[in-house]
N, C-alpha and C positions, 0 to 999 in steps of 0.2 A: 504493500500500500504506500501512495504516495505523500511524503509528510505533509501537514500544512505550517502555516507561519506558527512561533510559538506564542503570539500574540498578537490581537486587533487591535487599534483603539476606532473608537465611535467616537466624533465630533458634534456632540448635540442630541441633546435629550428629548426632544418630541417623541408626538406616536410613533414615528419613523424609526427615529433614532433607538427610542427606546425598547421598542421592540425587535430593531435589530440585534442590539444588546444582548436581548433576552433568549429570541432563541438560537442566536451563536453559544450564547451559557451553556444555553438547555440541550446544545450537541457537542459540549464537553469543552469547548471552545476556550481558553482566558481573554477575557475581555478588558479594556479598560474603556468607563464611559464616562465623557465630560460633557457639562456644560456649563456657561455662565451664570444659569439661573437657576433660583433654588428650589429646592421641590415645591415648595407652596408657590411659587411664582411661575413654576410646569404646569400646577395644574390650577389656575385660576381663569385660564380661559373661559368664553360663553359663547361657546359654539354646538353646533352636534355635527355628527358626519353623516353619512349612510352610506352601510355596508353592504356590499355584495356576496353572492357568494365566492367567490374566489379567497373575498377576506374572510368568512365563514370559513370554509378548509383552511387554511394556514390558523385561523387563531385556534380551531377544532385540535391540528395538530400539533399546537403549543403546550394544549391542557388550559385555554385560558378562557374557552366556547360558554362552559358552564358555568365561569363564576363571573362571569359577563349575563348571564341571562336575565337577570332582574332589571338589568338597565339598556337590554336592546327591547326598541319597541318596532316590534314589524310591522309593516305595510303589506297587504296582501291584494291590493288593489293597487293600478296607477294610470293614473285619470289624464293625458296626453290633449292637449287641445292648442286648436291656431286658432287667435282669438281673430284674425284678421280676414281670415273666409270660414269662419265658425263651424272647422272641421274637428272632429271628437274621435279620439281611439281608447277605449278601457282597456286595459291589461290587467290577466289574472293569474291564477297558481296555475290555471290549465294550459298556462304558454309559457311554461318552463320547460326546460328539459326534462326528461326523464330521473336524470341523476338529482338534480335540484327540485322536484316537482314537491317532494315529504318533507321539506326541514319548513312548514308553516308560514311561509313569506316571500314574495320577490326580492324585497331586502329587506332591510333595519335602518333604525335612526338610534345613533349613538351617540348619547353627551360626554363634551370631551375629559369631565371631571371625574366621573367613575371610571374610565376608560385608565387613563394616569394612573389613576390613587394602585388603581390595579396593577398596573405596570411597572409600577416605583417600588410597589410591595414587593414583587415578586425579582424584582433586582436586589433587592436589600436582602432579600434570602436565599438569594444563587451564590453557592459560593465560588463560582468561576468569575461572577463580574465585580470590577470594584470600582465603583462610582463616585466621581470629584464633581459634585455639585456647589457652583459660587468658589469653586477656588481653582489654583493652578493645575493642569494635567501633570504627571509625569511627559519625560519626552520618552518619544517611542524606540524601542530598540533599534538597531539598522534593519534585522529582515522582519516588523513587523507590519502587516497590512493597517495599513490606514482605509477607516469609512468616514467619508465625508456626509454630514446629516444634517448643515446648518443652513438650509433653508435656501429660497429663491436668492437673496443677496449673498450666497455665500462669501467670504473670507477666503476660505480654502481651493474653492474654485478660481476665483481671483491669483492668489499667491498661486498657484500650479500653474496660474497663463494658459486655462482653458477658456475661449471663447467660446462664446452662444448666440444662434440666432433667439431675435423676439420681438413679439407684436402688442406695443401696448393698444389694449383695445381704448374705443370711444368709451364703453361702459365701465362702470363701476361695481360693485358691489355691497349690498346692502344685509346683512344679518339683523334677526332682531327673534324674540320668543315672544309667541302671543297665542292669549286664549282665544279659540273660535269657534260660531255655532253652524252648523250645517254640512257639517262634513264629517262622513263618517270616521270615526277612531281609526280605522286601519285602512285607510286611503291616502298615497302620496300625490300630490300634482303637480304636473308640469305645463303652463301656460308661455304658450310662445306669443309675446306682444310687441309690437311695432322697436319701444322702445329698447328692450329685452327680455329673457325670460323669467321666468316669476316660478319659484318653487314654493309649496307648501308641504313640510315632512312632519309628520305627526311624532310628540315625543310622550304620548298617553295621557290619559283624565283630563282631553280636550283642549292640548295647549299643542301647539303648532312650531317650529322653527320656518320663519321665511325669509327663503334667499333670491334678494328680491335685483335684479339687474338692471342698469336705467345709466344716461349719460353723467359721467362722474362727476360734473359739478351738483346735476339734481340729487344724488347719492348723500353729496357730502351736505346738501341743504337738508333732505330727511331727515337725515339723522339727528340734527340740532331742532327739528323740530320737538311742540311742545305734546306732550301725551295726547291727548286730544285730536289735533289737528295733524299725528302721526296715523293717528288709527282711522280718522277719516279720506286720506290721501288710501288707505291701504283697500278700508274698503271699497273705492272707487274704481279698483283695478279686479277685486274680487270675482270670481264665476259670481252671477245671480245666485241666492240661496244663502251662499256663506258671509257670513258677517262676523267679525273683529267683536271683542270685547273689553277686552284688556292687556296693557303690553304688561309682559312681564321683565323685559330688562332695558336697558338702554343700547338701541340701535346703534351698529358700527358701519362702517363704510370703510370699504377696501377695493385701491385699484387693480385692475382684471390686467391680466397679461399672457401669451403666451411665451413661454420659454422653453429650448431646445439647447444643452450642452454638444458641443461641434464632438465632442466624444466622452463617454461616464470613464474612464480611465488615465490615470496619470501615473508610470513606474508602479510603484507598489501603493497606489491608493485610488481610489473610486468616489462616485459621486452618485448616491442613494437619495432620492425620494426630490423632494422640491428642488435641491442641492444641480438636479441634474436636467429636470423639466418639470412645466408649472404647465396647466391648460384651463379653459375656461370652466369654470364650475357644474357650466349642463351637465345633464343627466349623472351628478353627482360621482363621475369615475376619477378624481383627484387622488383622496384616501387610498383608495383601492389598487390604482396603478401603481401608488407608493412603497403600498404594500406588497403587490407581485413582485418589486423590485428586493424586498426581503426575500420575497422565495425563491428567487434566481439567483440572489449572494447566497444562500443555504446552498442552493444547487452546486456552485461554483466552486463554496468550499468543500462539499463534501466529495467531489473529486480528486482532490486534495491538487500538492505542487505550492512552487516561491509564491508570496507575497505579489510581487509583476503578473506572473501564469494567471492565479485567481483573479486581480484586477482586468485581464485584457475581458479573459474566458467571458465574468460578468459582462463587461462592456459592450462586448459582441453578442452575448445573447440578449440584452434587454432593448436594443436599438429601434430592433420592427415593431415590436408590441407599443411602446412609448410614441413613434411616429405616428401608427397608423392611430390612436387615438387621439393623441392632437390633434391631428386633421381633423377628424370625423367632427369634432366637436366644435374646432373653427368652423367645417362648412356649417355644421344647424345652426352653429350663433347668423353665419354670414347670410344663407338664406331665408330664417324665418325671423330676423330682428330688423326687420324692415316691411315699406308699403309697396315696395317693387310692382306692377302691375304687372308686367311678364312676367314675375316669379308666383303669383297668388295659381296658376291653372295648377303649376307645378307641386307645390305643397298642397292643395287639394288634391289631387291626385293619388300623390307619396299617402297622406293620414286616409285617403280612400282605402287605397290597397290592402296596407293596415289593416283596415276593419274590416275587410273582407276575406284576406288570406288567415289563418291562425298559421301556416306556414313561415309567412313574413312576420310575423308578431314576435314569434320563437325563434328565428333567427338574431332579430334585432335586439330580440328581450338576452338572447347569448351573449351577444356581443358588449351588451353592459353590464351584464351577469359576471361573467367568466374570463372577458379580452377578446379582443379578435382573434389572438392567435390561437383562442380553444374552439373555435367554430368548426374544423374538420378532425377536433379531436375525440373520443371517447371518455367523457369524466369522471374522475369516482363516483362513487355515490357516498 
């Protein structure tokens, strides 16, 4: 067998990061994990994610599925609509895969604060990782693999002299938690509007995360608005039926970008999760491409070989998965966040199809389920 490095370091403690962490530990790995920030300040975030399956299998194979379950709330419905030729496609359990069809959900909504608290736990009691939170790393040995994990602005990406293409978009982005009436508990939505799209992810007992897209000056104006006059902007944009009630936290605004590192490898270290690419937030595959980027450094390592070998190895395999969903998610934003009039036959058409094929449903419903690159593949179950 071929050795691997006698040591990692991880650069950055997010989900990402820290999860990479975890299950490099949990395959016997030594890890060292840093970040600037401290654990209370990891996990104070107010965000949620939604998880796919794909992230389902890897955190199943972590051992982290079940004490995660109290705090994923699935969606088993998702409700797809162009608000601008008032076309509709529901998606259910029955346009899953087969492999995917019994674990109760197309996906989850996950808050980012039980998510951490779990993460941090479970690093504090591996005893393969030893974690420098708010203080200095060690430096790394000469042959230990370095993961880079800090984020779209990395540092480490920068100091390596890896270049990236990127697109900042017109739009922004808008998070905010709100209770709302008319919508069922276990239904996600995605509304495609002129401006941009508009997600509603249910986080249980009728309180909603919305990740609301719009041109970034108006983003950064919602946000400062006052309770009131937030919640009445929101319901204006609402399907009929559903109506706001109460925010529960203060709305943030963040600008949208796409980004693509010209390559995830440098000598003996790599570039995992944001660190490497960033895409628009449709159809919620950010988290989750992040996270397949974990299960292809597992893959990497477990082949073993230098610190360089594992770096390229990854590099080379996460490049077509990582592209081909950028794009996909650039074009939805590019064709359905506008009044185009040659473009309305078209998206009528496309959400037609949809709702007529369950063939096409189950393909597309894969490809945000799983990755593109699992579409010609056979899944677990």
């Amino acid at each position: 067998m071929v050795p691997s490095p006698p040591e990692i370091h991880v650069l950055g403690a997010g989900p990402t990061g820290a999860l990479t962490a975890l299950a490099l530990g949990h395959r016997g790995q030594r890890v060292v994990l840093f970040d600037p920030l401290t654990a209370s300040e990891l996990q104070a975030r107010s965000r949620a994610y939604a998880i796919t399956h794909s992230s389902r299998r890897l955190l199943t194979n972590l051992g982290l599925w079940h004490d995660l379950r109290d705090a994923l709330v699935p969606f088993r419905d998702l409700d797809l609509r162009d608000v601008a030729t008032n076309a509709r496609v529901l998606f259910g359990l029955e346009d899953l895969t087969s492999a995917n069809r019994h674990h109760d959900g197309i996906g989850w909504i996950l808050d980012h604060r039980p998510l951490m608290k779990l993460l941090l736990a479970r690093l504090m009691a591996n005893g393969n990782v030893a974690m420098h939170l708010a203080e200095p790393s060690p430096n790394p040995s000469p042959d230990a693999l370095i993961v880079a994990a800090d984020g779209p602005r990395s540092p480490t990406r920068e100091a390596w002299g890896i270049r990236h293409w990127g697109i900042r978009y017109r739009q922004g982005c808008l998070t905010a938690k709100v209770a709302l009436r008319g919508l069922p508990h276990d239904r996600a939505c995605e509304l495609f509007r002129p401006e941009g799209p508009l997600a509603v992810l249910p986080l249980g007992q009728g309180t909603f995360q919305v990740v609301w897209s719009a041109p970034w000056q108006r983003c950064q104006q919602r946000s400062t608005l006052q309770r009131g006059a937030f919640l009445d902007q929101l319901a204006a944009v609402l399907p009929e039926g559903i109506e706001p009630d109460f925010l529960l936290d203060q709305p943030r605004a963040f600008p949208q970008q796409w980004l693509l590192a010209r390559r995830f490898h440098h000598g003996r270290g790599l570039l995992i999760g944001e660190a490497g690419h960033r895409c628009h937030p449709v159809g919620g595959q950010g988290l989750n491409l992040c996270w397949r980027d974990v299960d292809g450094l597992l893959r990497a390592v477990e082949r073993g070989g230098s610190a360089a070998t594992i770096a390229r190895r990854y590099g080379m395999s996460r490049w077509l998965d990582v592209l081909q969903v950028g794009v996909a998610t650039d074009l939805l934003v590019r064709v359905f966040s506008n009044r185009e009039p040659l473009l309305l036959p078209l998206r009528r058409l496309a959400l037609l199809l949809l709702k007529q094929f369950s063939g096409l449903r189950q393909l597309s419903l894969q490809a945000m389920s799983d990755g593109p690159m699992q579409l010609w593949r056979t899944l677990p179950n």
